[in-house]
C-alpha positions as CSV (number, residue, x, y, z in Angstrom):
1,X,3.3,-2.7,-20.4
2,X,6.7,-0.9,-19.0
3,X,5.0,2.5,-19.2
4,X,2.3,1.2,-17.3
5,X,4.6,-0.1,-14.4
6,X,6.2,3.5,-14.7
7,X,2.9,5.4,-14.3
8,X,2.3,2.9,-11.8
9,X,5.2,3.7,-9.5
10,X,4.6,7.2,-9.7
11,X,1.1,7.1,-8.6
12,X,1.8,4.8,-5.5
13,X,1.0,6.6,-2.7
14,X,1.1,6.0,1.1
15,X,-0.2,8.0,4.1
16,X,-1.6,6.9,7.8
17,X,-4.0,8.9,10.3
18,X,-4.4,7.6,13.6
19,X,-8.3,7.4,14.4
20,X,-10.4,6.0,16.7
21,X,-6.8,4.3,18.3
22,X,-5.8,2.8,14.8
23,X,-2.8,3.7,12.2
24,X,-4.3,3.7,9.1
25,X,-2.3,3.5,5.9
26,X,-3.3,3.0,2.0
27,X,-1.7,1.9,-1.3
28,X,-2.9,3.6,-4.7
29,X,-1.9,2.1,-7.8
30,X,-3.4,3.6,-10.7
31,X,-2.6,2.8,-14.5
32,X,-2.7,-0.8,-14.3
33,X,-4.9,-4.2,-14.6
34,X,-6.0,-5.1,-10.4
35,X,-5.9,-8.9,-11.8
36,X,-2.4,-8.5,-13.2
37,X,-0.8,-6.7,-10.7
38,X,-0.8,-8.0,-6.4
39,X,-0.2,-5.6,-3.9
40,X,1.1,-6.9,-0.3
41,X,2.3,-5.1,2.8
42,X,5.5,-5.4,4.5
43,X,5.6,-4.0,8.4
44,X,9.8,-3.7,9.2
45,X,10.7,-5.5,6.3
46,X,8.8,-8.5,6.8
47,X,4.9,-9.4,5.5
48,X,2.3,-8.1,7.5
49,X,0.8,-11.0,9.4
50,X,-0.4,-10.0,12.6
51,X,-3.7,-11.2,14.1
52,X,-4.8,-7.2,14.8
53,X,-3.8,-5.6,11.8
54,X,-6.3,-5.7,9.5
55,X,-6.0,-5.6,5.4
56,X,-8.4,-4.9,2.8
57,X,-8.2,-4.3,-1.1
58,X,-10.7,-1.9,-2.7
59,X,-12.1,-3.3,-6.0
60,X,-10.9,-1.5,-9.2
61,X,-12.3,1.2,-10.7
62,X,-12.1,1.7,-14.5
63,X,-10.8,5.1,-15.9
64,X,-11.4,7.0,-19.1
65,X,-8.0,5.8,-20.6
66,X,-9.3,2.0,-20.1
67,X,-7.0,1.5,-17.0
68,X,-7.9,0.8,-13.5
69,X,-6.9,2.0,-10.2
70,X,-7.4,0.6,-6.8
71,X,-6.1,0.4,-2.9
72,X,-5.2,-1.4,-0.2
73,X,-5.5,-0.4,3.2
74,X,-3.9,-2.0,6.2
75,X,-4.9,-0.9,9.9
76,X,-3.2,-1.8,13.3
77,X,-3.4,-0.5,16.4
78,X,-1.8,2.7,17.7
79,X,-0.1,1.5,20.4
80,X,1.7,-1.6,17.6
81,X,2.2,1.6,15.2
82,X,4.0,3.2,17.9
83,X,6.4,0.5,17.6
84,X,7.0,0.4,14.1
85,X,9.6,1.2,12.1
86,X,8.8,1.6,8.6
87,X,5.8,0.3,6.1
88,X,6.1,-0.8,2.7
89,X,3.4,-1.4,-0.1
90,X,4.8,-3.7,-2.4
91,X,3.3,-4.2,-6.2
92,X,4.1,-6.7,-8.4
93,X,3.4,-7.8,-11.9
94,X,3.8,-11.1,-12.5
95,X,7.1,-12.5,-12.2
96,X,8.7,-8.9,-12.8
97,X,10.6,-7.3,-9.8
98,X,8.2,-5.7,-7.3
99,X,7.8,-2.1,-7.3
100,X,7.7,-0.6,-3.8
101,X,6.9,2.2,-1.6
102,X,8.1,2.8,2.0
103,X,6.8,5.3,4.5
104,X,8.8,5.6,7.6
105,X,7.1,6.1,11.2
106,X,9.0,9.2,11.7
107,X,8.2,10.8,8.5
108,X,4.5,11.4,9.8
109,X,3.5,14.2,11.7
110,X,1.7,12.6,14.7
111,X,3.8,9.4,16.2
């Protein structure tokens, strides 16, 4: 539904700590269906394919209002997140245009 790609937009959320030497960012998407909806990261623009960076996808979790919400979680080492730009959590919906949410390197406290 639309208003479920709206909610869903809203509710995307990114963030990184570094810990134990690794960035660690996540992806939230709530108000959707996990096996409708894909969610992919991008590192600089491009999709995140490096042998050290690692990605995992949390299983969903049904909500009172009989939608789902779920994550994804990339890590990379500190040093390779030193050197990044930007990171972008894209969601998409079958063939509908992606949504997307970028955090920037130098928007986070600790670089």
């Amino acid at each position: 539904k639309p208003s479920d790609r709206n909610s869903l937009k809203e509710k995307i959320n990114s963030h990184r700590e570094l810990l134990q030497g690794k960035a660690t960012l996540m992806c939230l998407a709530n108000k959707g269906f996990p096996s409708d909806w894909s969610l992919a990261w991008k590192v600089d623009g491009s999709s995140s394919s490096s042998s050290s960076w690692e990605e995992s996808r949390s299983p969903g979790v049904l909500q009172k209002d009989g939608h789902y919400s779920w994550s994804s979680t990339l890590r990379l080492p500190a040093d390779q997140w030193r050197k990044v730009g930007s990171v972008t959590c894209e969601v998409t919906q079958g063939s509908q245009t992606p949504v997307s949410e970028t955090l920037r390197r130098d928007q986070c406290s600790q670089s």
